[in-house]
Residue, then its C-alpha position, 0 to 999 in steps of 0.5 A: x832362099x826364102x826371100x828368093x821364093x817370095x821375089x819370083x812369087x811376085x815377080x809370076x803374079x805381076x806378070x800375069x796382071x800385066x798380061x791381062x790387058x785386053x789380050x783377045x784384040x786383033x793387033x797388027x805389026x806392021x801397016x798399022x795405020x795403012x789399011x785402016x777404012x775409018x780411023x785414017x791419018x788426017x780426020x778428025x771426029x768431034x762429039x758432043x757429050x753429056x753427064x748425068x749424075x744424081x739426076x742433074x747435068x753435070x759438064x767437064x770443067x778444063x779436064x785438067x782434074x776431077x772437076x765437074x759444073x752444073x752451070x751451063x754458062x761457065x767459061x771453063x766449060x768443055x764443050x766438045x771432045x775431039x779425036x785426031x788421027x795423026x801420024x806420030x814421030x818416029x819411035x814416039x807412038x804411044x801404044x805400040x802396033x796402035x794408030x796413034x790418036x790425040x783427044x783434045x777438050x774443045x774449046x781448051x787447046x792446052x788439054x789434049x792426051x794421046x792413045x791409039x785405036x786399032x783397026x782392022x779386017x778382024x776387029x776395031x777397038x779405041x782407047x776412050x777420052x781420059x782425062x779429069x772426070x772422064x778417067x772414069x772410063x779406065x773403069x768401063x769396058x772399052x768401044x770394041x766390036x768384033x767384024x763380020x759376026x752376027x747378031x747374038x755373038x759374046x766374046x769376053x776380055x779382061x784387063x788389070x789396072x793399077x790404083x792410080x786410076x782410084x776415085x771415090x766418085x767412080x770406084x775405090x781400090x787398093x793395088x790392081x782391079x781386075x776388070x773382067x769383060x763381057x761383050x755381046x752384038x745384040x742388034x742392028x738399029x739406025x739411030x738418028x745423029x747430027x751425020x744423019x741416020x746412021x745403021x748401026x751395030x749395037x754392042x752391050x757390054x759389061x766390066x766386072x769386079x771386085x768393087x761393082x760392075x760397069x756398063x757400055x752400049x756401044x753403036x758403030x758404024x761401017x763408015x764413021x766408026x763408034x758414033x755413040x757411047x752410052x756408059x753407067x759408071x759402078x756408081x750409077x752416073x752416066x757418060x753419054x758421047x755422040x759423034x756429030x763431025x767428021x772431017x778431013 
């Protein structure tokens, strides 16, 4: 009976852990991908990106694990992040309700992993690049904006996440950390970009937990979507990406 009380104990407790995945997100379940306004199937958005770390310029290495390089000229050197919208196989999208995503490290055509983004009248929200170095982001609060709401408006999220996404150079745990999220629109501001100058939403956020707290400053655009991305790891380290093609 014992053995039996401490089974459904853990069995409650996963359950909760697994519920808490970003659950205040507007999804959809059916025309997932049709009425989407910037994340259709077909385009295709390129970013530059930049790491700063201890006060040097560190580059993506492959992405095919942690590594990073301060030399600017190394031939394994990502230069560039790319997102495809693509239309996935039938009963083969990898997030369900999700419009299906692949992020491929340019100039590499081997490295490349597939997710999803959600977009829709009441919310847009993407699951960011995670692959080698940049799986640093599973710790950060996700691009996400709420629509048609005014400056000065917070919501807050969670999510729960397991300890293979553990690394002594973005956070060390043992089982799951769960990550509470605070997101506010504190202003609208045009930036200058590669697409021109773009007005902007500016979205402040925040992920803490038990381990340190983790930042994002999130900049979208009506038409292109979140155009740039500023984020402070718990360790100080900084990941900035910027959007500098669109094509379709």
């Amino acid at each position: 009976m014992k053995i039996n009380k401490l089974l459904l104990i853990a069995l409650v407790i996963s359950n909760l852990c697994m519920a808490q995945q970003y659950d205040g997100v507007k999804i959809e379940k059916s025309k997932v991908d049709k009425n989407n306004v910037i994340y259709q199937i077909g385009k295709t958005f390129m970013y530059s990106y930049s790491i700063q770390k201890n006060e040097n310029r560190y580059f993506l290495v492959n992405n095919t694990e942690d590594s990073l390089t301060t030399n600017e000229l190394d031939k394994n050197k990502i230069d560039a992040i790319k997102i495809s919208v693509i239309k996935p196989k039938m009963f083969q999208r990898t997030n369900k309700n999700q419009t299906e995503i692949r992020y491929n490290f340019e100039p590499n055509p081997q490295s490349w992993s597939s997710t999803g983004v959600v977009e829709n009248k009441e919310n847009v929200w993407i699951h960011p690049p995670r692959m080698g170095f940049l799986n640093a982001l599973e710790t950060c609060p996700f691009p996400y904006i709420k629509l048609n709401k005014p400056v000065g408006y917070t919501w807050t999220d969670k999510m729960s996440i397991g300890d293979h996404w553990s690394n002594k150079q973005w956070g060390e745990w043992k089982g799951r950390l769960l990550l509470d999220y605070t997101y506010e629109i504190v202003g609208k501001e045009a930036i200058k970009a590669s697409l021109g100058s773009l007005d902007c939403y500016k979205i402040e956020s925040t992920a803490k937990s038990n381990i340190g707290e983790s930042k994002l400053v999130s900049y979208y655009n009506n038409k292109y979507g979140f155009v740039k991305l500023e984020y402070t790891l718990m360790t100080g380290t900084q990941i900035e990406i910027n959007l500098v093609e669109v094509s379709e």
